[in-house]
C-alpha positions, 0 to 999 in steps of 0.5 A: 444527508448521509455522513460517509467515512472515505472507505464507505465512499469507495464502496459505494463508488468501486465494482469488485476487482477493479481498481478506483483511477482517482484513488491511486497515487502514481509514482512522480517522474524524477529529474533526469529519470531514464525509465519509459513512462509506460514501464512506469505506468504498467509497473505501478498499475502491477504493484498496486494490483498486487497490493490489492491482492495481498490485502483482499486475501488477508481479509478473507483469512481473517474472515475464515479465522473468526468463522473458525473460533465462533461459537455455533450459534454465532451469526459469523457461521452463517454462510447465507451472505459469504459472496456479498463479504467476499465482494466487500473485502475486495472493494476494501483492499482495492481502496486500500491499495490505491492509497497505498495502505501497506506499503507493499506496491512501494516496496515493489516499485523499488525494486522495479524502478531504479532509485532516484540520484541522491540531491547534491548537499545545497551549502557547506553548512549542510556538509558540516552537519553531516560530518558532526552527526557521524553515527559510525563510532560504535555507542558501546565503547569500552575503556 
């Protein structure tokens, strides 16, 4: 019985450059919500692909960075198992981007989707907090 971490799992399961179905979360239909599911669908699969994008070419220049600074004697100069690195960085980053590490896809998404109709306050009670939490006085006052 081998003892797995949730990335070495991926690994062994992904193919480079292609995205794991069970590791990406999709972005839930909202109440009322007016976007095409398709649209939704394409949007996120873009953004998380982006993601993964961004991710993997940080990893090779964080790669490229530390080959740069070894000494010459040092095992990060050689360049006998780059493609298998290379491949491993981009298994990484998809996972990564499935489960939205980053942040990045749902920055995008934001921007592609419409937002979401802000939830109607459910009693008074929620009005009056509201009302006694007002951070618009400045903090600084002057007498």
């Amino acid at each position: 019985m081998s003892f797995q971490t949730p990335i070495e799992r991926g690994l062994a399961a992904g193919v480079a450059g292609q995205l794991s179905g069970t590791a990406v979360a999709p972005q839930p239909a909202q109440p009322g919500d007016s976007v095409d599911p398709a649209y939704r669908a394409k949007a996120t699969e873009a953004a998380i692909k982006f993601e993964s994008f961004f991710i993997g070419h940080m990893l090779h220049q964080m790669r490229d960075g530390v080959r740069a600074i070894a000494a010459d004697d040092s095992p990060t100069k050689d360049r006998i198992n780059q493609d298998m690195l290379d491949m491993a960085d981009n298994l990484v980053a998809d996972q990564m981007a499935g489960q939205r590490a980053f942040g990045i896809a749902d920055a995008i998404l934001r921007q592609l989707l419409p937002p979401a109709a802000p939830p109607a306050p459910a009693t008074a009670a929620a009005e009056k907090v509201s009302d006694s939490q007002n951070l618009s006085a400045p903090l600084n006052q002057q007498q």
